[in-house]
Each structure stands twice: as C-alpha cells, then as structure tokens.
C-alpha positions in Angstrom: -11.5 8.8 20.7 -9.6 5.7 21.6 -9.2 5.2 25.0 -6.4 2.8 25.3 -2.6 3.7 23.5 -1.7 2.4 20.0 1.5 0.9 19.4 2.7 1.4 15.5 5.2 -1.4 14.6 7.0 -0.8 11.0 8.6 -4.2 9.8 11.2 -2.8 7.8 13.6 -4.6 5.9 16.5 -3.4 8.3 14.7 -2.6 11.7 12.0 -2.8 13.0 10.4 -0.1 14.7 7.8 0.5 17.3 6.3 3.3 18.7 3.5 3.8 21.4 1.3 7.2 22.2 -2.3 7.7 23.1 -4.5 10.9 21.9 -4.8 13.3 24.5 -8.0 15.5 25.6 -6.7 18.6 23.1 -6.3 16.1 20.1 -2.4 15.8 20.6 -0.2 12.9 19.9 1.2 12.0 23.7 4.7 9.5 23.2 4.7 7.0 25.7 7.7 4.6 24.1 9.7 3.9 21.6 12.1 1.0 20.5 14.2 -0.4 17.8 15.2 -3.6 16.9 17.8 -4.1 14.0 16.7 -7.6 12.3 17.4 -7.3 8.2 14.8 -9.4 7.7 15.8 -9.2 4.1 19.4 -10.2 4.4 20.8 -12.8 2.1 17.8 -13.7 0.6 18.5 -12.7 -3.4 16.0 -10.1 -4.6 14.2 -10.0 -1.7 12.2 -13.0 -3.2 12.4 -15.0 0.3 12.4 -14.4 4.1 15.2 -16.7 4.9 14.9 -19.4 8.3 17.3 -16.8 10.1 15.5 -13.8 9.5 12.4 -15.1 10.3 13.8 -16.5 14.0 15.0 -13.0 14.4 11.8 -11.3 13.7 9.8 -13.2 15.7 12.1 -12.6 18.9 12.3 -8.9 18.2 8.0 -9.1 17.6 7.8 -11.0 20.9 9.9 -8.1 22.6 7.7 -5.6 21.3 4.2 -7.2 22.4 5.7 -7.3 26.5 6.1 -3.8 25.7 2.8 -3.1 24.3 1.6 -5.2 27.0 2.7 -2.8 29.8 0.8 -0.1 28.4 -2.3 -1.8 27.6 -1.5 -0.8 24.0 -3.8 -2.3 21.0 -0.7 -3.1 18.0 -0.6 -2.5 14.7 1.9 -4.0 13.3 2.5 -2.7 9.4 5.2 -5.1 6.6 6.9 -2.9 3.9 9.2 -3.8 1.1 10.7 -7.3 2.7 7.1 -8.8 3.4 5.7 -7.1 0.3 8.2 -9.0 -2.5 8.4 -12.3 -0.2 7.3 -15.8 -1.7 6.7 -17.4 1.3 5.1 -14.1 2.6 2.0 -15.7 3.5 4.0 -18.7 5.7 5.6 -15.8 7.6 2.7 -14.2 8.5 1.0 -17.3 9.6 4.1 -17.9 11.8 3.6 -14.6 13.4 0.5 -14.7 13.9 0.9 -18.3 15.8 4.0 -17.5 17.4 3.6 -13.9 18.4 -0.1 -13.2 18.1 0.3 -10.7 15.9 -1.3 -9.6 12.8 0.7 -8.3 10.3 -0.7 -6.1 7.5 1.3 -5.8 4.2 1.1 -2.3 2.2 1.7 -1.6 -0.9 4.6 1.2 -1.7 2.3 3.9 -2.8 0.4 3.5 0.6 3.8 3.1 2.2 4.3 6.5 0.8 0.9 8.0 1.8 1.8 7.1 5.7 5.6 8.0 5.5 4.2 12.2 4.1 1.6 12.1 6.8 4.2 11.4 9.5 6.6 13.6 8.3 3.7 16.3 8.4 3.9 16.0 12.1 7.4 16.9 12.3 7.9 19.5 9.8 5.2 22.3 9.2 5.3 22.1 5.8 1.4 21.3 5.1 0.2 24.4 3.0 3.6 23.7 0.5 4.1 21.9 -2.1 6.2 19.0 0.2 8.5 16.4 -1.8 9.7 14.0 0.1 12.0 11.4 0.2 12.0 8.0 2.4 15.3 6.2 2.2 15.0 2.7 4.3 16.2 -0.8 3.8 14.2 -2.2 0.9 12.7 0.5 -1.1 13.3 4.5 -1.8 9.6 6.4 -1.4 9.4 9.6 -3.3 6.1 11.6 -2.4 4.5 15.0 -3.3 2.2 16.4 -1.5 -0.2 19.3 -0.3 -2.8 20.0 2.4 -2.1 16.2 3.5 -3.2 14.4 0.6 -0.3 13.2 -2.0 -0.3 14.4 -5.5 2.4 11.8 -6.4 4.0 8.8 -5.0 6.6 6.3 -6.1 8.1 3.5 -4.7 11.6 2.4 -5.8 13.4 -0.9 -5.3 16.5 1.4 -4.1 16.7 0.4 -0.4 20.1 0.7 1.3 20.3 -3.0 2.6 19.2 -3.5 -0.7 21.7 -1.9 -2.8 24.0 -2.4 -0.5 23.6 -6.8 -1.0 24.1 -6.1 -4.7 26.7 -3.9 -5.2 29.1 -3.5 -1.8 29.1 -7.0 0.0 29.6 -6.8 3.7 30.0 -3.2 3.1 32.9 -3.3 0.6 33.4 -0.5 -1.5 35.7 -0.4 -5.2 35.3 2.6 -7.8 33.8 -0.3 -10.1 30.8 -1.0 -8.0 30.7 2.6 -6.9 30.1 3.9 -10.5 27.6 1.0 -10.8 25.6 1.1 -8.3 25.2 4.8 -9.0 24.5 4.2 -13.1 21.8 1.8 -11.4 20.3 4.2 -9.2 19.7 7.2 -12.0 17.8 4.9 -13.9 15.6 4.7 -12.1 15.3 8.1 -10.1 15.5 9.8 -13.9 12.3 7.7 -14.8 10.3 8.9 -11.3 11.7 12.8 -12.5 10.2 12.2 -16.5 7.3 11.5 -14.6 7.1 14.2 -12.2 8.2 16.8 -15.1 5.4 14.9 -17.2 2.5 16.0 -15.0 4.2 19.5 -14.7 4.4 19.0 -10.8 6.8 21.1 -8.3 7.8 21.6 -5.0 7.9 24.5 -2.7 10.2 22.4 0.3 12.0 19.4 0.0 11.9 16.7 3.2 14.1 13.4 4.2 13.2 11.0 6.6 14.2 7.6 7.9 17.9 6.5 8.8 19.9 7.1 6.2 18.9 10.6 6.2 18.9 11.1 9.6 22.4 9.8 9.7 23.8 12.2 7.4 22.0 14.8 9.4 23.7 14.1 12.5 27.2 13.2 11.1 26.7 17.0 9.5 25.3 18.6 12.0 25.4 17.1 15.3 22.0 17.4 15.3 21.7 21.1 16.2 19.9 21.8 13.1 17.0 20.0 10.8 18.4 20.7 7.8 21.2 20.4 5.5 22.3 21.8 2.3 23.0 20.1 -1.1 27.1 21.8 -0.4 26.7 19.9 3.0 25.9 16.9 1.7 28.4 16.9 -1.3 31.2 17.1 1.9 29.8 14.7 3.9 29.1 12.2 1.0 33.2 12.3 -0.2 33.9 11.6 3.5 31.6 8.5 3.6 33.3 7.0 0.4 36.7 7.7 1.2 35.9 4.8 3.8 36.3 1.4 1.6 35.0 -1.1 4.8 32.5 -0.9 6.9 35.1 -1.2 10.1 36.5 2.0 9.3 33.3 3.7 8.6 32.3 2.7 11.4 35.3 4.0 13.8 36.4 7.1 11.9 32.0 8.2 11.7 31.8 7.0 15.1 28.3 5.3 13.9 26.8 1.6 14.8 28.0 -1.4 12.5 24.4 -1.3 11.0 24.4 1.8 9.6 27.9 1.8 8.7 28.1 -0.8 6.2 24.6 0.3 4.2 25.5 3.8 4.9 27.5 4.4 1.2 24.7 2.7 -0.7 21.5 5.1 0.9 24.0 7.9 0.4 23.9 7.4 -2.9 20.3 7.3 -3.6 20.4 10.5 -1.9 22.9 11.9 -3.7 21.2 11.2 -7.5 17.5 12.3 -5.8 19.9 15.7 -5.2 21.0 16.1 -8.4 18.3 15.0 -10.5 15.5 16.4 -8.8 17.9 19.9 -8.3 17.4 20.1 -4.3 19.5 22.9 -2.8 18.4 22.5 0.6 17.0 19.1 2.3 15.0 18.9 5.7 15.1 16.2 8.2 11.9 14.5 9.8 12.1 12.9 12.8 9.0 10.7 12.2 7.7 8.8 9.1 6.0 5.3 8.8 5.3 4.6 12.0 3.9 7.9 12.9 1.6 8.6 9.8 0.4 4.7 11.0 -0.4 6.5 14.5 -1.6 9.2 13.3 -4.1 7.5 11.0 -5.4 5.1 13.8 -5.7 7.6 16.5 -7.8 10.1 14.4 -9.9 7.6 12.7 -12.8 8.8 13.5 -12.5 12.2 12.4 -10.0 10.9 9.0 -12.6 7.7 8.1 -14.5 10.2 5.4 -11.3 11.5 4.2 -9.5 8.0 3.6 -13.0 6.5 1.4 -12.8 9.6 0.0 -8.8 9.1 -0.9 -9.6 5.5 -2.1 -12.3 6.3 -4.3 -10.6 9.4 -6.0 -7.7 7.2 -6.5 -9.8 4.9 -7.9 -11.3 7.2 -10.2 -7.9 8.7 -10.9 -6.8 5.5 -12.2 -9.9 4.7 -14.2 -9.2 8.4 -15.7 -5.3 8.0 -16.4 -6.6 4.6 -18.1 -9.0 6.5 -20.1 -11.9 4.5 -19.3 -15.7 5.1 -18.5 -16.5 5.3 -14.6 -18.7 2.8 -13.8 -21.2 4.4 -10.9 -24.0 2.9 -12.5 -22.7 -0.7 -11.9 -21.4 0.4 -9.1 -25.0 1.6 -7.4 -26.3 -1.3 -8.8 -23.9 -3.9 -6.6 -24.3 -2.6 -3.6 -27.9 -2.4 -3.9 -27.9 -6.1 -4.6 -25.3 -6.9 -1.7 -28.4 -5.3 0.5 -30.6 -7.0 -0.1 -28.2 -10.4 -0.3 -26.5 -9.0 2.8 -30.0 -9.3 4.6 -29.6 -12.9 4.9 -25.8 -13.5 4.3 -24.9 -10.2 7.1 -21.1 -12.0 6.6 -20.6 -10.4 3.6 -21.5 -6.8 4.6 -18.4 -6.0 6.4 -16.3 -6.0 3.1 -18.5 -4.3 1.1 -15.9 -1.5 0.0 -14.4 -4.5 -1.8 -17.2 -5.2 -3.7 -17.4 -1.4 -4.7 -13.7 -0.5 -5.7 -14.2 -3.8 -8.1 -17.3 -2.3 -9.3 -15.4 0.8 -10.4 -11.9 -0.7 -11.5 -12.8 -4.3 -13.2 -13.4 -3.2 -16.8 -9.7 -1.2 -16.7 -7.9 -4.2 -18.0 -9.7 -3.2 -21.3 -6.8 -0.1 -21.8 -4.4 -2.8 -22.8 -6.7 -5.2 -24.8 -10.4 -6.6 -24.9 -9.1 -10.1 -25.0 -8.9 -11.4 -21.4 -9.0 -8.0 -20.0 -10.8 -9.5 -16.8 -6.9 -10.2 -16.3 -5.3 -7.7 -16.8 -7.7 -5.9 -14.9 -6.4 -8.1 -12.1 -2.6 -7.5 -13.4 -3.7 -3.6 -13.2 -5.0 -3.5 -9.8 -2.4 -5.5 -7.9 0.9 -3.3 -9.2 -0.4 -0.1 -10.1 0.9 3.1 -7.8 -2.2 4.9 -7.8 -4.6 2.9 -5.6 -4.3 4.5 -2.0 -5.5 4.2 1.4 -5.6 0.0 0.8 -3.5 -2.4 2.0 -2.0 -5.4 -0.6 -4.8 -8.2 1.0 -7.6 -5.3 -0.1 -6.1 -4.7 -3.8 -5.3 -8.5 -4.1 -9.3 -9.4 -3.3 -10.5 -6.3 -5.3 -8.4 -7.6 -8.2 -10.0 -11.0 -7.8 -13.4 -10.2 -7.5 -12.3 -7.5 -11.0 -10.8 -10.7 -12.3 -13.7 -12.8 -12.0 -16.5 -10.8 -13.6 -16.8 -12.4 -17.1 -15.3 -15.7 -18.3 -14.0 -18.7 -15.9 -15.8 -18.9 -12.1 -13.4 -18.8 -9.5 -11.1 -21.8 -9.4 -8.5 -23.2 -6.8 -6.7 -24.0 -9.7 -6.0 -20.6 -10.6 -2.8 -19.7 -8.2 -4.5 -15.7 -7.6 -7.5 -17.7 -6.0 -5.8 -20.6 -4.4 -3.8 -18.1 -1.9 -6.7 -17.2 -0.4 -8.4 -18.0 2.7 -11.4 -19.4 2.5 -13.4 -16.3 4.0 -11.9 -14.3 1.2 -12.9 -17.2 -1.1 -16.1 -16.8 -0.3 -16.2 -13.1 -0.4 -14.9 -13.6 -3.7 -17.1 -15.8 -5.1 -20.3 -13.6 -3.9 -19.1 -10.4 -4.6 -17.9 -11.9 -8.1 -21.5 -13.3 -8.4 -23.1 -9.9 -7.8 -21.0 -7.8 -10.1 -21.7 -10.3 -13.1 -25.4 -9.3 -12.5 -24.8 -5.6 -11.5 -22.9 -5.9 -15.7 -25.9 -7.2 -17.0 -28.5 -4.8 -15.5 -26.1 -2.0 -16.8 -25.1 -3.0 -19.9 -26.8 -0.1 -21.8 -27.3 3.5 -20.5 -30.9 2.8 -19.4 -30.7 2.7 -15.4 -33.1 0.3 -13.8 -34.6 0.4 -10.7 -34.6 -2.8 -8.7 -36.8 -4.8 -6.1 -35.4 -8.0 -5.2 -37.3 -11.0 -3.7 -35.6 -13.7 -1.9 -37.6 -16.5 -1.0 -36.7 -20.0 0.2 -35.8 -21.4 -3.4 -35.6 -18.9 -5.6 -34.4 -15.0 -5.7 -36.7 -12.9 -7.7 -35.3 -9.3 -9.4 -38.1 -7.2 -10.6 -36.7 -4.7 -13.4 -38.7 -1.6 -13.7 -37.7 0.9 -16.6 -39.8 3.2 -18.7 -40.5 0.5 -21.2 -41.6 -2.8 -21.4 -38.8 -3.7 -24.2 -36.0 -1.8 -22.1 -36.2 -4.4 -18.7 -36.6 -7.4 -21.2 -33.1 -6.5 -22.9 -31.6 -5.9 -19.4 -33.3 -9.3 -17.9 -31.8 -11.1 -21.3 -28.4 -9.4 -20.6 -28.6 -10.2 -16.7 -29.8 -14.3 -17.5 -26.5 -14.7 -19.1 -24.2 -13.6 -16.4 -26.3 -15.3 -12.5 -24.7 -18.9 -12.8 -22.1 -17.9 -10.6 -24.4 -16.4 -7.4 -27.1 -19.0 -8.0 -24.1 -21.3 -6.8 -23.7 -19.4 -4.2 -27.6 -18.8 -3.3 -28.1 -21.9 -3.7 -31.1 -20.7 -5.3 -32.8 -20.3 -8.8 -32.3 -16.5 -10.1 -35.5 -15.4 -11.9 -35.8 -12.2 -13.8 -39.3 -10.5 -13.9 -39.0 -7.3 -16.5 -41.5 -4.4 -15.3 -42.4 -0.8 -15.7 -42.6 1.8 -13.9 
C-alpha cells in the first residue's frame, strides 16, 4: 500500500484537472483535493498538430499551481497528456519544457488506454460492473467510446470528435449558423456510424449506458439541477433545442447561466452526444462524476494487487491483435528473448528494467506481414503505433515496442531514420539490444524445433550452445541464427559463436 497520497493530473485539451486521495486501511479511495484549471492547450493550433507559445505559457503556470498543491499533501504526481499532447509535433519540446520548468513528468497515452482509465473511473461512480457498461467520454480533443464488463473493456474507440475541437472547425468563437450546424453534425455521424458498424460487427451489446466528463455533466445539471444521475434520450432532445436556439456564446452563457468556457464548446459536445444517442439507440444515459483522472488513481493506488491483471491485459491485447491480424503467436520466440536478455541482462542489469518491451516486440513484430511480406518490419512498426487494441501501455512503450518490431530484419537502427532519431539515447540503446536479441531469438526459432539454450559470455566472445534432438537440427538453427547476430555483436562488443549440440 502506498503510504503517501497520489495526485492524478489529466492534461486535457480544455482543462486540466487534478485530483489528490490516499488509500485508506479498508482499501477505500479517501479525496483529499481537487482542482481545475481551464487552459485549451489545444486552442488555435489547426488540427491539433502544434501546442502553440500561448498554450504552452498557460500550461506551465496552471502545472506549477498544481505541484504547490501536491506539495502540501506530500502527494507523489502523475501527471497523464491525452488528445492535445498525443497529435502534437513539437510534443516532445513541450514535455522537455515541463519537465525543466515544472519538474514534472508527463506521460502521453494513447486513446484506447485513455479509454481503459476513463471506464475504470467511471466504475467507481456508477455500479454498473457486472453489466454490459457502454460508455461515452466527451472532452476537449477526442470522443472515447468504451464497452466493458467485470472491469476489463471489450471495446474501445477513440474519436477525433472533441468539443474544443469541433467547436475550432465548425462554430468560431462559439458562433452558431444552420450551415455549420448541419455540417458539423454530417461530420460527426461519419464517424460515430463507423465505431457502430463496428460494434454491430462483433455482435456486441450493452446492458447500461454511461456519460462522463463536462459536456455531459453540463447537460446533466442544466436538466436536472443535479438532483438526479441520469437523463433520458426525451430530456436531452429538450435540452439540446434550447442550447442551439442560442447563436453566441454570450447568450448561452447568460440565458444557461454556465461559465464562458463551457458555453461556447457547449453546442459542438452536444452534438456528439446527440448522434452517439441516435445511432447507438440510447434511451436513457447516466452521469459519472469521475473518469480519467480517477481510473489514473485508482490504477496507481491498487497497483499492487492490479500489477497481474494489467500484464495480463497487455498481453491479451497483444494476442488479440496478433489474432484479429490472423497471424501465428510467437511464444516460442518470445521464451527464447527473454532467456537471452538473462543471461545478457547478467552483465548489462540496465537493460532488465524494460524487459516487457523486449517481450510485447517478440509477440507483435512479424504482424506487419497481414498487409504485405515486403518491408513488413514496417508496417509492423506502422501497426503497433496506431492500432486501438494495445492496452495498458502508454504511447513512449508502443513507440519503443514498434522500434525494436521495426528493427528485427533488414536495416540496423539508424539516426537517420526519423522513428529512431526521436529517441533518447537510453531508449536508443534499449533499442538497439533488445533489436539485437530478437534477431537471434528469429533465428533459433525459425522452424518448429524448440532449442534449449546455454549461453557463455566470456571476456571476448559470447558462446550459445544449441541443444536439440539431433545433430542436423541445432546446425540448421546455428546457420539460421549466424545470419541474424551482427547487430548485438555491436552491441557486445564481442564475437557471437554458435556451438550446435544435443541433448
């Protein structure tokens, strides 16, 4: 159990949220603060491609505000970037920046693992965990749609249909007109009718449907005062003709007595919510108080006790994908990696503390084979770094899982290839070995014959002894192995020999 409080900050493309609690002595979640800072971080920035000079001054100042806070409560931070961060050029300057101005480290998710947090969070709010729970996270940048049972999601989708978002595109400072109404809403059923193909595709349902986040929780309150946690599809259709009949944000914001932020993204999020209605058929919508932030909490304060279930999440996803792909699942190559990282990791102990990268590469680098042999070390790499169904990572662990899949045939590792060049080099390194050793792990598991290994390092030279029934079987593996050890010679700094054996 952790002894000292956590505090959960969501960078959001509107706001940014923190939260603080500590675990009590009967496993509950104790809330010790909360605050909110409103910093659209993604605000005139196109597509979201760039964290403009502005935003970035007023991220920082609202960051700084939140460490004092933390600071009074002794609180360890963990500070989580979402849709803004994720799509950002010049997202690895504004982490930097943070991290020298602020002290802050900022992890970046992915929207599928946005998604995962957001339905564990909400599971603390409403008890919906034996049902079939779909639910749906309106916030700034991006629109999460999740499904999910007995705490672990079935299906997640994150959609570029954020409020501020939508709301940049097609109502500028708030402005509404019929013409960009009927746009912005022919924009949005694209692509909430392409998440419902999919979820009628995989013949999935729902047993209770759940909002969270502010748009929601907006409507919730200008319906119902907040006396009740829920609202029906009727309620909404009334509520939603009120907000439109407002043209500008000024008079949204007087006549719905609500704050100038909300106000003007208001009509945009209550369309997304509107199509999800339709679409997806709801008749009757709950509201969560929590999402992000408190699945974040949740996760970190029950680590301990969730650290099997989340390897267990990221391999079945793993798996899942290699599945959906229809491609074979590599354990074989996989055993075979970590065996040698084992050893390796004997006298290199550095590269120990990553080693789940090293196995999620082993089972996912051949996938890029499901759109074509040719280069498929690349799109294995394309594959891994925007697919939805890799959970329980953030983007920095899919970005060095796809490298590592990237670089397991073909080209070594190069700074001039732009996926390698971004990265530090500590995850160069890690790279570079973990690259090395898969190249081998390939070679030693190129047929269905399963060696058994003893490996030998010695001052100048690293010895594997192949042991398999027959004589003929470790020389084919030892010829298939020689081909592939250039790469963690390099590294070694030592001659690779093969010795085949039997047992």
């Amino acid at each position: 159990m952790l002894s000292r409080p956590i505090a959960a900050i969501d960078i959001g493309t509107n706001s940014f949220h923190m939260i603080i609690a500590k675990k009590t002595e009967n496993d509950h979640i104790e809330i010790l603060d909360r605050e909110k800072i409103i910093v659209r971080l993604g605000e005139g920035s196109g597509d979201y491609d760039f964290i403009s000079k502005e935003a970035e001054l007023r991220a920082i100042a609202a960051l700084k505000n939140f460490k004092e806070i933390a600071k009074k409560y002794k609180a360890v931070i963990q500070a989580v970037a979402t849709s803004a961060v994720r799509e950002a050029k010049n997202q690895q300057d504004f982490i930097k920046k943070v991290k020298k101005q602020v002290g802050i480290n900022i992890k970046v998710i992915s929207g599928s693992e946005e998604g995962r947090l957001i339905y564990l969070g909400v599971l603390r709010s409403i008890p919906a965990y034996d049902e079939n729970a779909l639910v749906i996270d309106i916030g700034g940048g991006s629109t999460e749609i999740v499904l999910g049972k007995s705490g672990k999601p079935i299906f997640i989708r994150s959609l570029k249909l954020g409020a501020v978002r939508l709301t940049e595109k097609f109502f500028k400072q708030g402005l509404l007109t019929k013409e960009a109404i009927k746009e912005a809403k022919k924009y949005i059923e694209n692509f909430i009718y392409d998440t419902y193909k999919e979820f009628q595709d995989q013949n999935l349902s729902y047993d209770v449907v759940i909002g969270s986040s502010g748009t929601i929780k907006t409507i919730n309150e200008l319906i119902n005062q907040n006396q009740k946690n829920y609202f029906t599809k009727e309620d909404f259709d009334q509520c939603l003709e009120i907000i439109l009949a407002y043209e500008t944000t000024s008079k949204r914001k007087k006549k719905l007595d609500i704050e100038e932020f909300r106000a003007d993204i208001l009509p945009a999020g209550a369309l997304v919510l509107s199509i999800f209605f339709e679409i997806f058929q709801v008749k009757k919508l709950y509201v969560s108080n929590y999402a992000l932030r408190e699945g974040i909490l949740f996760e970190l304060l029950f680590r301990k006790s969730k650290k099997t279930e989340i390897e267990d999440l990221r391999r079945q996803s793993c798996i899942n994908l290699v599945k959906k792909l229809n491609q074979e699942i590599l354990e074989n190559t996989k055993n075979i990696s970590l065996q040698i990282l084992k050893e390796i990791g004997k006298y290199y102990p550095e590269l120990l503390s990553e080693k789940h990268i090293l196995e999620y590469s082993a089972l996912l680098h051949n996938i890029g084979v499901s759109i074509s042999h040719s280069a498929h070390h690349k799109h294995s790499y394309y594959i891994i770094t925007n697919t939805e169904y890799l959970l329980g990572f953030t983007n920095k662990e899919l970005q060095l899982i796809a490298c590592v899949a990237r670089y397991h045939r073909k080209s070594l590792p190069s700074i001039k290839h732009s996926e390698f060049a971004i990265l530090s080099d500590k995850e160069k390194n890690l790279v570079e070995f973990y690259a090395g050793i898969l190249r081998i792990a390939i070679g030693l598991t190129r047929t269905k014959i399963v060696p058994e290994l003893k490996i030998e390092i010695n001052p100048n030279e690293v010895i594997f002894y192949i042991y398999t029934k027959s004589k003929r079987e470790s020389e084919l593996l030892v010829e298939m192995a020689e081909l592939r050890k250039d790469l963690l010679e390099y590294k070694l700094n030592k001659k690779i020999t093969f010795i085949a054996s039997t047992y």
